[in-house]
C-alpha positions as CSV (number, residue, x, y, z in Angstrom):
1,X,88.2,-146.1,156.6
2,X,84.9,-144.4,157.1
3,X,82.3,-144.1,160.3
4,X,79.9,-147.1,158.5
5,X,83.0,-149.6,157.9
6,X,84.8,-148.4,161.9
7,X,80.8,-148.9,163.1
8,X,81.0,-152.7,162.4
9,X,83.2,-152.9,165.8
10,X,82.2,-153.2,169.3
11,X,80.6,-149.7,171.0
12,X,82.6,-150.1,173.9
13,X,85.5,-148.3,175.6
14,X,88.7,-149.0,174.5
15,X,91.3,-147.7,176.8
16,X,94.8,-148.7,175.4
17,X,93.3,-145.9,172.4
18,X,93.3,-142.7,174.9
19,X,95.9,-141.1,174.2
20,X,95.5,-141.7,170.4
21,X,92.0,-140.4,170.5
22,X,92.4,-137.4,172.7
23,X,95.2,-136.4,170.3
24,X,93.4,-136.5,167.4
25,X,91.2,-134.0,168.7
26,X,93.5,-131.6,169.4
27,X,95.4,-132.0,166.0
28,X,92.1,-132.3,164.1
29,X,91.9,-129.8,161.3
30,X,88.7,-129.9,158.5
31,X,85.0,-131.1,158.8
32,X,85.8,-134.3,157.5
33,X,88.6,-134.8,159.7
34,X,87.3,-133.1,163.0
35,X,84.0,-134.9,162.1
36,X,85.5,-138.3,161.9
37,X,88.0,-138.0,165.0
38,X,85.0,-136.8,167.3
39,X,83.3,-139.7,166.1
40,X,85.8,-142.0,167.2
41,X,86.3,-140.2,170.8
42,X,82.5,-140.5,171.4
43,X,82.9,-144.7,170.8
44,X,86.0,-145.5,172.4
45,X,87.5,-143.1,175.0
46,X,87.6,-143.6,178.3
47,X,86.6,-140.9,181.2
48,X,90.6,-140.7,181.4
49,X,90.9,-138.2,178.8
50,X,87.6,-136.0,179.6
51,X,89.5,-133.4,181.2
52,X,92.5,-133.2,178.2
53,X,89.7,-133.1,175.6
54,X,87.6,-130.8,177.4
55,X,90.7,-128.3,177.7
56,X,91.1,-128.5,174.2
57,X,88.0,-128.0,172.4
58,X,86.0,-125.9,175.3
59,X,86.8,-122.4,173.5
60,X,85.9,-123.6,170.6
61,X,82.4,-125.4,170.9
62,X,80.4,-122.7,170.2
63,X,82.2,-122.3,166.4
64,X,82.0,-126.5,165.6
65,X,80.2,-127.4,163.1
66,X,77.3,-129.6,163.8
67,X,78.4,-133.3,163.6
68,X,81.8,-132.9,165.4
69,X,79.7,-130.6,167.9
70,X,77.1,-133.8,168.8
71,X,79.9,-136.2,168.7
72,X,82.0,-134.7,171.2
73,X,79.0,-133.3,173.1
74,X,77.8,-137.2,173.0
75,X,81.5,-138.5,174.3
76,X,80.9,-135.8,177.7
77,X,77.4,-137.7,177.8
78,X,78.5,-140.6,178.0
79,X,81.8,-140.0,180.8
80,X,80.6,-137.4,182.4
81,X,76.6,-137.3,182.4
82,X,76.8,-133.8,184.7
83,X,79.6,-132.2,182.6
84,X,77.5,-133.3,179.5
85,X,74.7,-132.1,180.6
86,X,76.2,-128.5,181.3
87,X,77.8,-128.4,178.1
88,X,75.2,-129.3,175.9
89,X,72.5,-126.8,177.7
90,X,75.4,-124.4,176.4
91,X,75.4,-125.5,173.7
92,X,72.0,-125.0,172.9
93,X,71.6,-121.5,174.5
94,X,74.6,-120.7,171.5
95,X,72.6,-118.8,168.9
96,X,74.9,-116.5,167.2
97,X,78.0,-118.5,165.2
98,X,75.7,-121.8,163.9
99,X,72.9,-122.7,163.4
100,X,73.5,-126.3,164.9
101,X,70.9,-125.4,167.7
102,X,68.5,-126.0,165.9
103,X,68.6,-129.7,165.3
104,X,71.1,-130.4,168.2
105,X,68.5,-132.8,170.2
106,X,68.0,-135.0,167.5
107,X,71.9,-135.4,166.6
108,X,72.9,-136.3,169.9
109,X,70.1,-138.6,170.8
110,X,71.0,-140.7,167.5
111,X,74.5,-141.0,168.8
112,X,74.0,-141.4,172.3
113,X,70.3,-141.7,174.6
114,X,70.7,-139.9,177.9
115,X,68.4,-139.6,180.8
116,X,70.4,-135.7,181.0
117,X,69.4,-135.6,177.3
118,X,66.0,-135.9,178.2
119,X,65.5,-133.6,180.4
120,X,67.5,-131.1,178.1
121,X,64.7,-132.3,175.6
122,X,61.7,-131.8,177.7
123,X,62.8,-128.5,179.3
124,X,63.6,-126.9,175.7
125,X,59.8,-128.1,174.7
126,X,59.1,-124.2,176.0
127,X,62.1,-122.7,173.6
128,X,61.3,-119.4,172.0
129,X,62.5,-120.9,168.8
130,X,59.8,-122.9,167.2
131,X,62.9,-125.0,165.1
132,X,64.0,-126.1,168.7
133,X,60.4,-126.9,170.1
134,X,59.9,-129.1,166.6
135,X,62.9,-131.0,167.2
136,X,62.4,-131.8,170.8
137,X,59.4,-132.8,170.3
138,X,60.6,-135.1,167.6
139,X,63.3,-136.6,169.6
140,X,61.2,-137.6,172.3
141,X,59.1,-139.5,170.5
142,X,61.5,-141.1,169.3
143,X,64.0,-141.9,171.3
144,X,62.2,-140.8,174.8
145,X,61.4,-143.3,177.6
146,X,57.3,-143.0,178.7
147,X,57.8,-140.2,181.4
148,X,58.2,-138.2,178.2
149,X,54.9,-138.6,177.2
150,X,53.6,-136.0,180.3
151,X,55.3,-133.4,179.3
152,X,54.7,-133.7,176.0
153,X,50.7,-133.2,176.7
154,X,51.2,-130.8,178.3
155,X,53.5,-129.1,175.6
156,X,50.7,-129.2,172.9
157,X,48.0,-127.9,175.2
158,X,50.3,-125.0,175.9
159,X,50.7,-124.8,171.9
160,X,47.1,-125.6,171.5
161,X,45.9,-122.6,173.6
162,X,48.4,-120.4,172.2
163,X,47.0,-121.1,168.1
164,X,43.6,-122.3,169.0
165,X,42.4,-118.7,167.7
166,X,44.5,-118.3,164.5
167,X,43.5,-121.7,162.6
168,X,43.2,-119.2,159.7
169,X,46.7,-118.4,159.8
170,X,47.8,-122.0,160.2
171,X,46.6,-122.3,156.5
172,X,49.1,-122.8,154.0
173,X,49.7,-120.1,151.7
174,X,51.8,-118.2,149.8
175,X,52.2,-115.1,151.7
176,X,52.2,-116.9,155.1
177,X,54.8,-115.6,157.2
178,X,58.0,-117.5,157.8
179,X,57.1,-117.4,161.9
180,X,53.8,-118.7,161.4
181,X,54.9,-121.4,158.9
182,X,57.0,-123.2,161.5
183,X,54.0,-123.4,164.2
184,X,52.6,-126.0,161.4
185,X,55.8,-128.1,162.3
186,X,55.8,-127.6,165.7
187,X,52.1,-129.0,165.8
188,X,53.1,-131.6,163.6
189,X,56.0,-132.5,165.8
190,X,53.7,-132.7,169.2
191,X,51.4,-134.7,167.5
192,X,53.6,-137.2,165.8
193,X,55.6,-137.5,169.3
194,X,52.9,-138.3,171.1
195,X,50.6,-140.5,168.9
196,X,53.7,-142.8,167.4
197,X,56.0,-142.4,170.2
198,X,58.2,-145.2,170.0
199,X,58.8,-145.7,173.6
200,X,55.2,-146.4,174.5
201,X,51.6,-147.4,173.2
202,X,49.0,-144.7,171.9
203,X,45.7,-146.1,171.2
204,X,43.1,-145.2,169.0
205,X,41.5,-143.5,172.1
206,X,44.4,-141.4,172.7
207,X,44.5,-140.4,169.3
208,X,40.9,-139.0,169.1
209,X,42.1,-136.8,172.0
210,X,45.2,-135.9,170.0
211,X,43.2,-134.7,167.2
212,X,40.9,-132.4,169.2
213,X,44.5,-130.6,170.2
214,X,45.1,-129.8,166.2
215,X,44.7,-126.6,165.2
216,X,45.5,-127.1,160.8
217,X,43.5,-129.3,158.4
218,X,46.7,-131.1,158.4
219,X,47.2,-132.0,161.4
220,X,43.7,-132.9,161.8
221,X,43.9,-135.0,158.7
222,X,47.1,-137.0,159.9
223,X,45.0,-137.8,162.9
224,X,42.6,-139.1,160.9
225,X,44.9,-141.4,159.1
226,X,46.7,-142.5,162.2
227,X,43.3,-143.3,163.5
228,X,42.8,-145.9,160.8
229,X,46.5,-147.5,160.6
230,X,46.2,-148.1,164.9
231,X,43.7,-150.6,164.0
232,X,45.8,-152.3,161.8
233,X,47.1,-155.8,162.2
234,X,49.5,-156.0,160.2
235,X,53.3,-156.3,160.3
236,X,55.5,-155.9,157.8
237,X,59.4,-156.2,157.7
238,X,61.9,-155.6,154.6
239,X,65.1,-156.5,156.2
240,X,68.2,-154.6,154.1
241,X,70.9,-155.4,155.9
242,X,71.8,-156.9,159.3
243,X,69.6,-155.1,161.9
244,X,68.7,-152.8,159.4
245,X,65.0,-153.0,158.0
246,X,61.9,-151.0,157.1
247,X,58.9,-151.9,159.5
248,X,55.7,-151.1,159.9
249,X,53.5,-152.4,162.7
250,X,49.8,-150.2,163.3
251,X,50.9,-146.7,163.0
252,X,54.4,-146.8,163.8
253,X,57.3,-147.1,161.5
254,X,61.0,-148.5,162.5
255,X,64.4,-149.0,161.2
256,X,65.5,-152.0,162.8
257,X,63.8,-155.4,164.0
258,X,65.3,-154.7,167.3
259,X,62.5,-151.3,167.4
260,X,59.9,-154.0,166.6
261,X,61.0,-156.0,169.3
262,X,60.7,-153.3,171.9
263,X,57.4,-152.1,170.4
264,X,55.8,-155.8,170.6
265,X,56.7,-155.6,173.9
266,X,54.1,-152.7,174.5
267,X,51.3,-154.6,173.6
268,X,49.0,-156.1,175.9
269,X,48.6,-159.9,176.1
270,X,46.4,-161.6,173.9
271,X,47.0,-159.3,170.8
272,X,47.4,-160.8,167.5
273,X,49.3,-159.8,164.2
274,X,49.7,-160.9,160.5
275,X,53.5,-160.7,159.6
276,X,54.9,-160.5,156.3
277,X,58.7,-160.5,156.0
278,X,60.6,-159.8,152.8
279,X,64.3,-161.2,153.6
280,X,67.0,-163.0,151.6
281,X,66.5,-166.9,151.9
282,X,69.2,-167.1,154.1
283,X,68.0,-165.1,156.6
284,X,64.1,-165.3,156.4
285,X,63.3,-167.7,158.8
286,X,65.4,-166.9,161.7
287,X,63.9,-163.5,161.4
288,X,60.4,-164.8,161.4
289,X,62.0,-166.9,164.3
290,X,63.2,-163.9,166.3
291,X,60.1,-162.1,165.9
292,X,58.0,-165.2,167.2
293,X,60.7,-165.7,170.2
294,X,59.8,-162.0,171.2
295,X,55.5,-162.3,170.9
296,X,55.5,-165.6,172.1
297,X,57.5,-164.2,175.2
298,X,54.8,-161.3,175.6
299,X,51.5,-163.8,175.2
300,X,50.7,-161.6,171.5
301,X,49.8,-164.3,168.6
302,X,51.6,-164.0,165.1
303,X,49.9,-165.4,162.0
């Protein structure tokens, strides 16, 4: 069995598994297996076990790698928001054994959402590490609820007034330092966040205010091109499999017609759309179906 085949069942607690679970944890041994148990903790266990599992892997957190790290982190999360909350600002403050601080935002919010992960998000938007300022950023827009989007202004002004005078050293170039270098993906991360967020609308508007926060040609030319695609009418789904598609709607890109769904829902009344869907014959019309079902319900046309 592997994560993909056990993710076919339910995401719910399942209770009668505890003991199971929270023994698996404390046997595990390996990446593959520690990585796989954790997994399975953060799906099923109950809040029974928090305390047995917390006894057994709080010494060694700190040493984990990165995927059994988020799982477990994810499982405290999800029983325990406080407790989670505490142990993943640890987490993150850990900076000597791994380098799993770096991207630790983004792991957990694909596992598990959190109201306590977003405020770990938007209080680390002020890190000393650029890596963690990037990722934060990153995570917020996508996976961040619209109080996210204040904070994130105000995150790229702070950036903005910080590298307004060194556009020259933004400039790619050989001998650039390593420092500097990841300011161009902390800019990029702001931006992105902000004018593609997934859990709110950015308008054209907004984006023309975006771009006067840029400080690289690159960023300024992403603008640009974001600029153009907000004006866009068109959507376009490839479903692959299930849930699972590649969609484009404006200037926002998804994984799942469940993303498009919420996205539709963003847009005002009276909006219209083209949509083209590439799906199996089987399946094409009750996606086209689902999609209507979801405009329809928001007063948006689709052609």
């Amino acid at each position: 069995m592997t994560l993909k085949t056990l993710g076919i069942l339910e995401d719910r607690e399942l209770p009668a598994l505890d003991d199971r679970l929270a023994a698996n944890i404390e046997s595990a041994s390996g990446f593959e297996d520690s990585s796989i148990r954790a997994e399975l903790l953060q799906r099923y266990a109950s809040p029974a076990v928090a305390s047995r599992v917390l006894a057994s892997v709080r010494g060694k957190l700190d040493a984990l790698a990165c995927q059994p790290k988020a799982a477990l982190l994810a499982y405290f999360l999800r029983v325990d928001p406080t407790l989670g909350a505490e142990l993943v600002n640890a987490a993150l403050a850990a900076r000597e054994q791994t380098g799993c601080y770096r991207a630790l935002l983004m792991d957990l919010a694909r596992l598990r959402m959190t109201p306590e992960l977003q405020s770990a998000a938007i209080a680390h938007l002020a890190d000393p590490a650029a890596q963690v300022v990037a990722t934060a950023a990153e995570m917020l827009g996508r996976y961040g609820s619209p109080a996210a989007v204040a904070p994130l202004r105000a995150g790229f002004e702070r950036w903005h007034a910080a590298w307004a005078a060194r556009a020259d050293d933004m400039r790619l170039h050989v001998t650039q330092p390593p420092e500097v270098r990841e300011q161009t993906t902390v800019e990029a991360g702001f931006f992105a966040a902000l004018a593609s967020g997934q859990g709110w609308l950015t308008g054209r508007r907004d984006i023309e205010t975006l771009r006067a926060l840029c400080v690289s040609d690159n960023c300024r030319s992403n603008a640009d091109g974001m600029f153009e695609a907000a004006a866009g009418t068109e959507i376009q789904v490839v479903v692959l499999d299930g849930d699972s598609a590649s969609v484009s709607i404006a200037q926002y890109h998804f994984e799942s017609i469940a993303d498009l769904e919420r996205k539709l829902a963003q847009y005002p009344a009276g909006a219209s759309f083209h949509l083209t869907v590439w799906a199996p014959s089987p399946v094409h019309a009750s996606v086209v179906e689902r999609i209507n079902q979801v405009a329809r319900a928001h007063g948006i046309a689709i052609q």
